[in-house]
N, C-alpha and C positions, 0 to 999 in steps of 0.2 A: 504493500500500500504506500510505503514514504517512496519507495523506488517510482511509483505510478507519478505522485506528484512532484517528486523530483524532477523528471521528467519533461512532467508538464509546465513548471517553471523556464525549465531552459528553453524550450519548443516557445513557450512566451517570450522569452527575450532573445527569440530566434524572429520574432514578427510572428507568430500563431493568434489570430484574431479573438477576442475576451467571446464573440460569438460561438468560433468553436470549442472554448476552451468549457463553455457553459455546456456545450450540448455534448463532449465528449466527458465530461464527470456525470450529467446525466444518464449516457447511456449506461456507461462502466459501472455506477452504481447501481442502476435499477436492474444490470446483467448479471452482477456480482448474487442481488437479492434472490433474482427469477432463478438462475443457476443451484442456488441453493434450495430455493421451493420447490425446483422439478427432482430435486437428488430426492428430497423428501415426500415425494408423494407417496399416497396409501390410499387403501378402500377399509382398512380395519377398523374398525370402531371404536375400540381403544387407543390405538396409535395418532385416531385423526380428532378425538375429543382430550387426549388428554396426555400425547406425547409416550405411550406405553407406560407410564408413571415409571421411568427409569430415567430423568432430567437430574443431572447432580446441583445439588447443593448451589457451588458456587457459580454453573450456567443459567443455573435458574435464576439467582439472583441478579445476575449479568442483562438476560431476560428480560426479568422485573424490573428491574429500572429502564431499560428503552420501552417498556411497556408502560411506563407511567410517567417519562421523560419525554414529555409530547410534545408537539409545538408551542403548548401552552407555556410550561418549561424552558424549551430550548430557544426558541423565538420570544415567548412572551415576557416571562419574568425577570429579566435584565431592562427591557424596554417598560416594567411596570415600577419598576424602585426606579429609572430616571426617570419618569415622568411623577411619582408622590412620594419619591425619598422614604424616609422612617416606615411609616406607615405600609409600604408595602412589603415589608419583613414579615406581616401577618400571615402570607402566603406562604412564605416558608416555615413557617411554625407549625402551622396549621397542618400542610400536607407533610410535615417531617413526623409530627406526632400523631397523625392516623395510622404512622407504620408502625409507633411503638404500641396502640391500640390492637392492629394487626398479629404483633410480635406475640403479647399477653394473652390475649382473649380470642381470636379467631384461627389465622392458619394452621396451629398443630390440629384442632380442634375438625378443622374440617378436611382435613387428609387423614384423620382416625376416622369420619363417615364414610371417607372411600367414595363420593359419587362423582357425577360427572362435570355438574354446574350447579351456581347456585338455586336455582327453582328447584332442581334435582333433589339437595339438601333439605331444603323447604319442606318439597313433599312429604321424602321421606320421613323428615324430625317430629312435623305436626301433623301427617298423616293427611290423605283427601286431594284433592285438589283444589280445592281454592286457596291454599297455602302457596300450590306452585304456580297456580295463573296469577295468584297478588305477585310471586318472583318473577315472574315471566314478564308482567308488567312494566314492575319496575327496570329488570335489567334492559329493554326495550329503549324504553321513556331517556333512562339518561346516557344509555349507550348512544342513543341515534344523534341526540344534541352534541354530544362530545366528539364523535367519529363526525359530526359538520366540522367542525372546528380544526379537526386534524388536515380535512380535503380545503379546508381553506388555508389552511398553511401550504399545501401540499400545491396549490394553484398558486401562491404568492411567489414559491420557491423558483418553482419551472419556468414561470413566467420570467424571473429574474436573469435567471439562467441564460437561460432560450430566448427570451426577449418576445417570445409571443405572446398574442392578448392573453389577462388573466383567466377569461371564462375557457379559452383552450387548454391553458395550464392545468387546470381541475382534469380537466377530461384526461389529457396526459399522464397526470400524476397516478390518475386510479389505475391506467394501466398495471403502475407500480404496485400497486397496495394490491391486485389482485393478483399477480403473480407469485406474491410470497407466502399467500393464504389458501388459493383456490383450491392448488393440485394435494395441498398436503395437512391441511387442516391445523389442528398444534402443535405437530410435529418439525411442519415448514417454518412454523413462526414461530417455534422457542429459537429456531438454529440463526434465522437470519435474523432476529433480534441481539443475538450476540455480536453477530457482525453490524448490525443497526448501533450497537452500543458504542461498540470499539469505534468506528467513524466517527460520533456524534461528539463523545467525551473528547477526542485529539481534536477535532476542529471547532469546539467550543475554547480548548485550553491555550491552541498557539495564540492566536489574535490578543487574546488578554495577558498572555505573558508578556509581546511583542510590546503593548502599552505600557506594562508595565516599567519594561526596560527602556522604553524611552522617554519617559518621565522619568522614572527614578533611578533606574540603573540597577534596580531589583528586578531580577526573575521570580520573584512570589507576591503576585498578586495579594493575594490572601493579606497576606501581613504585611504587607507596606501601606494598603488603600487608605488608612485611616490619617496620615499626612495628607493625601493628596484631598481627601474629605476637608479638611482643615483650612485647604487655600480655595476649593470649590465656595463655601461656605464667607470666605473673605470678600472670593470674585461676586457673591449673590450680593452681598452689601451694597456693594461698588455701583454694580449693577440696577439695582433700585434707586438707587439717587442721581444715576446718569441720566444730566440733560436730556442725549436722544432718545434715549430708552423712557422719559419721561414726553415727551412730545410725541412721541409713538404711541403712546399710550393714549396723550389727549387725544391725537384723531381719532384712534378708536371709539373713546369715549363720547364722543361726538359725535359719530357712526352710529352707537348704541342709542344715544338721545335720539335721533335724528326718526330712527327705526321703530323709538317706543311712540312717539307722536305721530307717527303714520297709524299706528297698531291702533291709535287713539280712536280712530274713523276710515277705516281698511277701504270701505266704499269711492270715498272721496278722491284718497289717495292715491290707489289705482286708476282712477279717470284723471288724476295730475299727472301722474307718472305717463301714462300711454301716451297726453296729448304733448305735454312735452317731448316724448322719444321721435313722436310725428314731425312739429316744430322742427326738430334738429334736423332728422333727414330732410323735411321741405326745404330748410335751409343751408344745407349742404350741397344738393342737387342743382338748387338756382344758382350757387357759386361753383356750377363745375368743378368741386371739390375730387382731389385721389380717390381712385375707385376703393382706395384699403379704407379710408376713412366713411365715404360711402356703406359700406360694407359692414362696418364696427357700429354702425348707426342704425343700419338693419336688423343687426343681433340686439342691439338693443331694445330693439322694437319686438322681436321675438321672444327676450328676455323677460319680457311683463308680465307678471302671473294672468293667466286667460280668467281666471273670477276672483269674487272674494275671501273663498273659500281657501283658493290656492296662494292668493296673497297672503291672507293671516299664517299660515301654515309658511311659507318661504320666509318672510319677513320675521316670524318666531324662532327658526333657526338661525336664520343673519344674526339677529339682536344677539343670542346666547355665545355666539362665537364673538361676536364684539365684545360682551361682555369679558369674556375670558382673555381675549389679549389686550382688555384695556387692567388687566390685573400685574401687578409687578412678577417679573419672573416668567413671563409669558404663560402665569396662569399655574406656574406649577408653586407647591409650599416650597420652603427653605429645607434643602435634604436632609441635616440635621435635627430638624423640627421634631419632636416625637407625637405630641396631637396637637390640633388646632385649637386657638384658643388659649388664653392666659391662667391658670390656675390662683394667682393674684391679683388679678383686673377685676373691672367691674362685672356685672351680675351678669349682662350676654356674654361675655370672654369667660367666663366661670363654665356657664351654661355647656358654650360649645366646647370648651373641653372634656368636660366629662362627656356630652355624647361623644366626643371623638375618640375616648379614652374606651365608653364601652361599644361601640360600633367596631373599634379595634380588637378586643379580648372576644366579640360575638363572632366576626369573623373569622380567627382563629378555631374557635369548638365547631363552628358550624363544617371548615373545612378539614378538619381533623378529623368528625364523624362522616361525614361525606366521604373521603376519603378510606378509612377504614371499610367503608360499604362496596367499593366499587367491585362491578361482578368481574369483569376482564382482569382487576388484580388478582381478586382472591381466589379465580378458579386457575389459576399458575400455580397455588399450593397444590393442587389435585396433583400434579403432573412429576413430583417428588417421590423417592422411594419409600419412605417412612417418617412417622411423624415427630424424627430425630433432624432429620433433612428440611422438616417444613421450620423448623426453626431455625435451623442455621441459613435459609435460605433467605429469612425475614431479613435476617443481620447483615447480607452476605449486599442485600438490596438496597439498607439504608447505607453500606458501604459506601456500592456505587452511584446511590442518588446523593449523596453528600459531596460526592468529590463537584458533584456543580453546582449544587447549592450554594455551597460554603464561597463560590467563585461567582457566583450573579452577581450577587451584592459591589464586591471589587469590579466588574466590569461596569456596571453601574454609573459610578463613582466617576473611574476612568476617562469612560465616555463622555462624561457632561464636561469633568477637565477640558477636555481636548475639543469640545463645544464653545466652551464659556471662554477660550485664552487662545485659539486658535482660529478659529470660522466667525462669532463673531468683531463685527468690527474690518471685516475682510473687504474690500470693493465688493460689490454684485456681481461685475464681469471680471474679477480673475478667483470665485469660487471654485473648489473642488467638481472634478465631472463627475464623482458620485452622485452629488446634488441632483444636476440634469437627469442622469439616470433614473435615479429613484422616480422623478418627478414623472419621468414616462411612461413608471411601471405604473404608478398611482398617485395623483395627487394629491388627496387625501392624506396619505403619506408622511411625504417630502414637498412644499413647497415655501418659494419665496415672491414678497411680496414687498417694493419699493414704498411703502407708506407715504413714507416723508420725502422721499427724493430728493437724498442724499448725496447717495451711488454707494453709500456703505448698509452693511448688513450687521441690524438690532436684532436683539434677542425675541424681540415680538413680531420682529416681521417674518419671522420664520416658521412653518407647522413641520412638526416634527411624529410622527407614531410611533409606539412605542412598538411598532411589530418590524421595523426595520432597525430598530437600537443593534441588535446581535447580527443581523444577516449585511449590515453597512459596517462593524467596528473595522472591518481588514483595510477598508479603503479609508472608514476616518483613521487612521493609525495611519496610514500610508504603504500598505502594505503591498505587493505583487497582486495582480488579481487572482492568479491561480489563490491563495489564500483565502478568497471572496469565495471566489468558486468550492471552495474546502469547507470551507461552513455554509455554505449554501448545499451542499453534500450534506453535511451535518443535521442541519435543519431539514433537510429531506428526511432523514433515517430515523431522526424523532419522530417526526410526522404519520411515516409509515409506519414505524414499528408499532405505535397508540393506534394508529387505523387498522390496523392488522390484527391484533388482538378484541378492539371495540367489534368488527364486524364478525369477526367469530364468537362472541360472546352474542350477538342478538342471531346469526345462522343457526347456534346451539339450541338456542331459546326455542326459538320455533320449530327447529326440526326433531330436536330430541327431547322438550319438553311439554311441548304444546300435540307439535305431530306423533311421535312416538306412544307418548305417556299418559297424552289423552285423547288422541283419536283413533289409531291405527296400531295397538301393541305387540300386534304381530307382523310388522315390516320386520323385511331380512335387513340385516345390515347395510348390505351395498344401496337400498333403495335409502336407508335412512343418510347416509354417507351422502349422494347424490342430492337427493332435499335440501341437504347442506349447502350445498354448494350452489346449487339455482338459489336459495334464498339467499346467501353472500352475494351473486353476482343483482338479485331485482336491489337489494339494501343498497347496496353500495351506489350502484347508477341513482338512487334516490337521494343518497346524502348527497353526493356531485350536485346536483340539479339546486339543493338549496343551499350548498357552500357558495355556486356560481354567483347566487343571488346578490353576495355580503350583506351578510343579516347582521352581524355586528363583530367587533374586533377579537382575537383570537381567547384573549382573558378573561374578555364577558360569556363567552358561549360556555367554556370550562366552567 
């Protein structure tokens, strides 16, 4: 694997186009996965539900962590602590301590019942079936939302890559997610989640090492970050009280006013808006005006919301985002911040920090219990030799989910560094080509926006998502693309290996617990096998179809 991007570094500074260099890590990756799904394939029923339960210990756990190391994870949670600092540590508390939940009370627990999946367990524990159509349910319900979220990583990734539209990217990516699952059930997708692993952890770890050494001259992350915490925190000061950063702000705020008095009488001001966009073109057109200018006067006239319904509804979303970059910080808190809100102020600052304080600790139990439920983790305990194994497999998992956790945070930090003391304050036109790139995959994204016309770049004029923080750090760092391309691998192999596991866990549901167990208890195996499989491939093409959508960003779907 370092041979393969070796390789493909030199072939880069050979002239090899960042084009191909996207769609030759794509292929090799998704080749490497399918290679391994097809060695794996079975028609056996225990082989293709549960790995023959002969999975060791520590593959398992290797396993388990790309199995819960999703794009929510890999993509998201570095991109969620730089955009709410403090505050977004709950995430890792939360999903670090449903494992130890797991550890204690569940997985030996449920490889001494020996079944297949969770409804399975159900059934058998409380006996009947409505025990296991309530499991069936639920593994359904949040498997399908979660496996959206993975094909929306999985479309963001491709797309970056490959440069093709993102609704193609979905479609692309699934190829990958069914190749590693189809042929071979959980047998294909314990094996290529190991190799899903080994990618994901190395092209998570260069980039932020890289950072790190060039900031500090430290190759560990981990334990330097809290200096560079230190000067980010200095820069936020600075930052708040700058002139431009403060004039940036007024326009906004003036945008916002401007937007609540329209909202005032939505009727009105849609019949101002239309007849002035008219006016403009009329008067554009009598001056033989540039056909570009012409043109820009059109859209503007197209740009009108068509009633009032559709005005209030555009106009309420403009306001909200006015709102937010007329906020210091472009809307984000101070990263050091632990809740909002003063604990020694007056009565509202009291206020909001205790809810901030218990919205923080609710979120924490709430994804800790969450966590500890999920059916795609717990039915990986099945797939262990004994219930000596399902424990060290727990350990073996918070191992390797810890080695990134304990590293989000530091990249985090990093990132915003090299935001806040490098980019801005930069001209517009001699930005980083990241920038443009990003902007092409999605605006929403990455864009910029000349507020004050300057020609320099404010902290507010810039929208930043938090779901390109990890899959952009190689190019903010400055790094070779091949390296772009490596964690953009990375965040593939998260992506897949959670969609890999989530659609076998609701293929299981239906074919072995619903079809088997409550309609048909006399299907032979292969037919049961087969069900499997037609129902993975109608799931799957259904999650695509609502990932294509973006229903919302990778951390909210989770």
């Amino acid at each position: 694997f370092f041979v393969f991007v070796i390789v493909l570094a030199i072939l880069e500074q050979m002239g090899l186009s960042r084009e191909w260099i996207g769609f030759i890590f794509l292929l090799a990756t998704i080749g490497l996965y399918a290679g391994i799904g097809i060695m794996s394939r079975t028609t056996d029923a225990a082989e293709y539900y549960v790995a023959g339960r002969r999975v060791p210990a520590v593959y398992n756990g290797m396993a388990t962590g790309a199995d819960w190391m999703s794009a929510a994870s890999f993509i998201g949670m570095a991109g969620t602590l730089y955009l709410t600092g403090y505050s977004g540590l709950a995430f890792i508390m939360g999903w670090t301590g449903g494992y130890c939940l797991v550890a204690l009370f569940l997985a030996p627990y449920l490889r001494k019942f020996g079944q297949f999946t969770i409804p399975d367990f159900l059934g058998e524990r409380y006996g009947g079936n409505l025990p296991r159509f309530i499991g069936i349910f639920a593994a359904i319900l949040c498997s399908f939302t979660y496996v959206v979220a993975q094909i929306y990583g999985v479309g963001l990734i491709t797309s970056r890559l490959t440069g093709v539209a993102f609704e193609l990217g979905v479609f692309l990516g699934l190829g990958g997610i069914l190749v590693c699952s189809f042929l071979g059930g959980m047998r294909a997708v314990t094996w290529t989640q190991v190799a899903q692993y080994i990618i994901l952890i190395i092209a998570y770890m260069i980039p932020v090492v890289w950072l790190s050494v060039k900031q500090t001259s430290v190759p560990v992350p981990q334990a330097i970050y809290g200096f560079q915490l230190e000067k980010v925190s200095a820069k936020e000061k600075l930052l708040t009280e700058d002139p431009k950063e403060l004039e940036v702000r007024g326009i906004f705020k003036a945008r916002s006013d401007a937007l609540a008095e329209k909202l005032k009488d939505p009727a009105a001001a849609l019949v101002a808006d239309k007849a002035a966009a008219e006016a403009r073109l009329a008067e554009l057109r009598a001056a033989n005006a540039p056909s570009i200018d012409i043109a820009a006067a059109e859209k503007a006239i197209s740009d009108v919301p068509r009633d009032e319904a559709a005005a209030r509804a555009a106009w309420t979303r403009a306001k909200a985002a006015a709102d937010a970059k007329a906020r210091p910080l472009n809307g984000m808190p101070p990263h050091a911040q632990q809740f909002a809100g003063d604990p020694n102020g007056d009565a509202a600052a009291v206020a909001a920090y205790d809810t901030s304080r218990r919205n923080f600790l609710a979120l924490i139990f709430c994804l800790m219990i969450g966590t500890a439920a999920l059916p795609h983790i717990l039915m990986r305990y099945y797939t262990v030799p004994s219930v000596k194994e399902a424990r060290q497999s727990v350990t073996w998992s918070l191992f390797f989910i810890f080695l990134l956790y304990f590293t989000a945070p530091a990249l985090a930090v990093l990132v915003k560094y090299e935001v806040f003391h490098v980019l801005v304050g930069t001209p517009i036109d001699q930005l980083p080509a990241w920038v443009a790139s990003w902007n092409k995959v999605d605006p929403s994204l990455m864009s910029i926006t000349d507020i004050n016309k300057d020609g320099l770049l404010q902290l507010n004029e810039m929208t930043i998502g938090g779901d390109i923080i990890v899959l952009a750090t190689a190019e903010i760092g400055g790094l070779p693309y091949v390296i772009s391309g490596l964690v953009a691998a990375g965040g593939l192999a998260a992506a897949l290996s959670t969609a890999d596991g989530l659609l076998l866990t609701i293929a299981n549901a239906l074919s072995h617990d619903l079809y088997y167990k409550m309609i048909d208890p006399n299907a032979s195996t292969a037919r049961r096998v087969t069900i499997s499989k037609m129902l993975l491939l109608i799931v799957a093409l259904a999650a695509a179809y609502v990932a294509a959508q973006k229903p919302a960003d990778i951390l909210f779907l989770v």
